[in-house]
N, C-alpha and C positions, 0 to 999 in steps of 0.2 A: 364711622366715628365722627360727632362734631365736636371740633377742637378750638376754644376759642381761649384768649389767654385768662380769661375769668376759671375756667375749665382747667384749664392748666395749672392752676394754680391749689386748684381743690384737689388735682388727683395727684399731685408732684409735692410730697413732702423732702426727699432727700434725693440723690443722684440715684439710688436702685430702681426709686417710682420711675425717673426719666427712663431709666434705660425699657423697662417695662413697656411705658406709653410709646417709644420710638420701635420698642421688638412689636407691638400691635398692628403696628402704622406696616410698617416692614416686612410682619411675617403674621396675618390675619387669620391662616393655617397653620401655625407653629412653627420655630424655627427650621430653616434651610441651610444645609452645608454648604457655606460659598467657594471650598475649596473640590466640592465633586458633586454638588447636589444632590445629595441625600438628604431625603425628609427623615428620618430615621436619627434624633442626638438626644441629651440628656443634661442637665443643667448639673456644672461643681460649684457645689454649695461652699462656700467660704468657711476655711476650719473653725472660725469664732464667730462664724453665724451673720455676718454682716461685711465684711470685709477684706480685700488679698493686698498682697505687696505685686506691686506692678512694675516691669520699667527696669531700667538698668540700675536707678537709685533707690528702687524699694520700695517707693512710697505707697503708702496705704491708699487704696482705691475700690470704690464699692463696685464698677463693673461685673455687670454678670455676664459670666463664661460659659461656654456651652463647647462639649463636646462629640464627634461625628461619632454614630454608631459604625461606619462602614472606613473612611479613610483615618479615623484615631485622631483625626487633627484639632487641636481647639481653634475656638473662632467666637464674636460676637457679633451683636448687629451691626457694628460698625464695621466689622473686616471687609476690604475689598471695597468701602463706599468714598463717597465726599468725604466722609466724618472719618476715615480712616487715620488714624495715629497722632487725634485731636486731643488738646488738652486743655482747650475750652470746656466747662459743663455741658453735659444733653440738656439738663434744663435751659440753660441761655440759647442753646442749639433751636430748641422747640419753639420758644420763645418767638425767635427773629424770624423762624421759619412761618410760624401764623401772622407777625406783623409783613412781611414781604408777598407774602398770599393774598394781603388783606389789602394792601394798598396801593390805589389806581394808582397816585404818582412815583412810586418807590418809596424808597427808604434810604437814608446815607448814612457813611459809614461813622460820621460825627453824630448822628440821631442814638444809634446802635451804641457809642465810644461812652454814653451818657448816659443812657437807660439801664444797661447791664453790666460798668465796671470794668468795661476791656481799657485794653489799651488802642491808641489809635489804627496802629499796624495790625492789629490783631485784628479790630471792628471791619479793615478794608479786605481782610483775607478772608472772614466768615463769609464776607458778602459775595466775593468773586465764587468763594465754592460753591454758594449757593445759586448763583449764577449759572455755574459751570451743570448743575442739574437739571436747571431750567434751558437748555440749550435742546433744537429737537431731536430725534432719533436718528444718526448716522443712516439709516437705513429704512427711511422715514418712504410712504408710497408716496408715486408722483400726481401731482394736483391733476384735476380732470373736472373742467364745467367751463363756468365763466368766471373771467379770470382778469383782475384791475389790476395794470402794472403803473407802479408811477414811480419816479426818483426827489429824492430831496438832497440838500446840501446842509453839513451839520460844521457849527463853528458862528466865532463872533465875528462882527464885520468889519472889512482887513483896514478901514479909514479911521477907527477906534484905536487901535494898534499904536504902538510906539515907533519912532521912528524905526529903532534897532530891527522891531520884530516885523516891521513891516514886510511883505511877500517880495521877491523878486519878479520883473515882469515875468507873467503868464503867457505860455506860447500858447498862440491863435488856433481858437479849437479844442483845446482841451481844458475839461469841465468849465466850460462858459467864461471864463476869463475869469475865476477866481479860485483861490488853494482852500477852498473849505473842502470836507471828506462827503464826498458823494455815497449814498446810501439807496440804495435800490429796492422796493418792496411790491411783492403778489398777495395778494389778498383773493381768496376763493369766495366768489360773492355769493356762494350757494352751502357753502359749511362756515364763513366766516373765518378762515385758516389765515394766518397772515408767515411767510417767509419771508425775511430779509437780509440783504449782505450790503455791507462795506467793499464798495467796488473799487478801481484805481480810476477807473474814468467814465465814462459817459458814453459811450460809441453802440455802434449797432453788434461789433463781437465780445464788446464785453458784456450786451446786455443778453445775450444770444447764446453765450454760454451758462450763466446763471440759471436764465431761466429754461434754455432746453434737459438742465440735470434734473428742475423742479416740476416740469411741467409738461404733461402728455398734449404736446401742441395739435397733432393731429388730432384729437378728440376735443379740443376745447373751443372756445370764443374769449378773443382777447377784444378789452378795451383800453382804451391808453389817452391821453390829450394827441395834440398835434404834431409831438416831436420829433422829427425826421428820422432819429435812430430807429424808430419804429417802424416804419414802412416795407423793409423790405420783409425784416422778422415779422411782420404781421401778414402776410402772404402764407406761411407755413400753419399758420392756425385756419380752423375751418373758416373763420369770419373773423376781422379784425373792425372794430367800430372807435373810431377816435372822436373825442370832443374839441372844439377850437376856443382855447382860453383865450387867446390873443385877438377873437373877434367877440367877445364876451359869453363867449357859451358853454355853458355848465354841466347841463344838463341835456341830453337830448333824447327821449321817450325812457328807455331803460340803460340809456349807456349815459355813464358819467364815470368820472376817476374820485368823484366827493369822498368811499369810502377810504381810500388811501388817502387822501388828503386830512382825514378825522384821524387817522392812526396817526401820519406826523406831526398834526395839531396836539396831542398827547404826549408823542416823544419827545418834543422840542421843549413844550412846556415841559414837562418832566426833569428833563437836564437842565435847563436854565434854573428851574426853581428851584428843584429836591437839592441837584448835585453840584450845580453851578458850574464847574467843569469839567471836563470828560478827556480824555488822551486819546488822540487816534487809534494808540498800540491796544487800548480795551474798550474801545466800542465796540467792537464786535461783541463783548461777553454783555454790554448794557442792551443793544440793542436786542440780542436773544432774550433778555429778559421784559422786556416790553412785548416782543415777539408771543413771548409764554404766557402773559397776562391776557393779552389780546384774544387769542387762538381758544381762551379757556371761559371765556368772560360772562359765557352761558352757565358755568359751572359752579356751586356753591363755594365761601373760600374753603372749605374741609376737602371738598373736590380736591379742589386746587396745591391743595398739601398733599394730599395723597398721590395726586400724580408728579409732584415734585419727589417723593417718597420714592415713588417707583421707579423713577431714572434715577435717582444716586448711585445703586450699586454699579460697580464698572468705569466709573467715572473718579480720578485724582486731578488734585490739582497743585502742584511743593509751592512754598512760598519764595526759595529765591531764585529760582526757573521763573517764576512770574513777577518778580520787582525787578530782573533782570531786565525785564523787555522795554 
């Protein structure tokens, strides 16, 4: 299905079309019981033909309901997803989800506050849920080929700073003598896969851990620059090949780190420009989403919506567990 918002707009006349176009996206073969997985339900048609009282207060809402031919339970596309017990429209839903698919630099949740009539708090929770989709599979297989590790530092630079916020000295050794959040990324230079994490520091065992969960070291070849945390974890890989930035070199026959350096060239422009600032406590969820763009980049944006479509189920996010943090 190609889904653009031109598209969207022709087939979405009221919230039933939405739910319609999101059960397609969702359930391609008809709906599925998320409560026991039975292909086996049946659509309750609304006693006035168009719309139920929903909700503790009643209100009229055009949701289509479906019930399990085998566990009796009702449920709709949303039960059990991101969108689970949303009261946002699926049309604004569909919306943001083509415009986030569609755009290299992202989207902010002030673009979103403007376009579609949220409110600000509401525009910044659509976006984390949709985030929270685009994050990779818990149980994702581990990388195997050749293999670009490099690290960056994300944050403004601490001499710009106000006095008040200025850092406290930096102990000798960790993360290079400044308090920006070090962010660590693999790139599989043979499928273009990119994983990355928000690490706490720079060392040989926190790089060591990361990437032994992601990465079938004994079948691979790593490349890296010159950085000393590397050396001894580069021993465990069949071949480790480093480049020396520090003596000007970039490039050397087919080892370079260039492609990680083009994914931070993106994500840094990204957050300066789109979002302009970022919290430690949710990089994590920004950077999976750059993570998701990148990994997909071969793929058309209907792709791209689709397999956001298809990590929703399973996945919540409450909104004051996360403005908590």
């Amino acid at each position: 299905m190609r889904l653009t918002l031109a598209e969207l707009r022709k087939r979405i006349e009221n919230e039933a079309d939405a739910y319609c176009v999101l059960e397609d996206l969702r359930w391609p073969n008809g709906p599925i019981c998320p409560h026991c997985g039975n292909d086996k339900a049946y659509f309750l048609k609304p006693a006035n033909g168009t719309s139920r009282a929903t909700g503790p207060k009643r209100t009229m809402s055009q949701r289509r309901v479906w019930k399990c031919a085998k566990c009796r339970k009702q449920f709709s596309v949303l039960t059990g997803t991101i969108f689970h017990g949303t009261k946002v429209p699926i049309e604004v839903w569909l919306m943001v989800m083509v415009q986030m698919c569609s755009a290299k630099n992202g989207i902010s949740a002030r673009e979103i506050e403007r376009m579609h009539g949220l409110t600000p708090e509401t525009a910044w929770f659509v976006l984390h849920r949709l985030r929270e989709a685009m994050k990779r599979e818990p149980l994702a297989h581990m990388m195997r080929g050749t293999i670009v590790a490099d690290e960056t530092w994300i944050g403004g630079n601490p001499k710009n700073r106000h006095g008040r916020d200025k850092p406290e000295q930096i102990v000798r050794g960790e993360n290079l003598h400044t308090d920006k959040t070090p962010v660590l990324s693999l790139i599989n230079a043979d499928t273009g896969e990119v994983r990355s994490r928000v690490v706490p520091d720079i060392t040989g065992a926190t790089l060591r851990k990361f990437i032994s969960e992601h990465v079938d070291m004994a079948g691979s070849v790593l490349h890296t620059d010159e950085g000393g945390w590397y050396r001894q974890l580069g021993q465990e890989f069949i071949e480790h090949n480093a480049v020396n930035h520090s003596a000007g070199e970039y490039v050397r026959g087919m080892v370079s780190t260039n492609r990680a350096e083009g994914y931070f060239s993106q994500l840094k422009r990204s957050l300066d420009g789109t979002h302009h600032h970022v919290s430690k406590t949710h990089l994590p969820r920004y950077v999976a989403e750059f993570d998701f763009r990148y990994s997909t980049c071969k793929m058309t944006d209907s792709e791209r919506l689709q397999k956001m479509v298809d990590q929703a189920p399973g996945r919540r996010l409450s909104y004051k567990p996360l403005k908590a943090r």
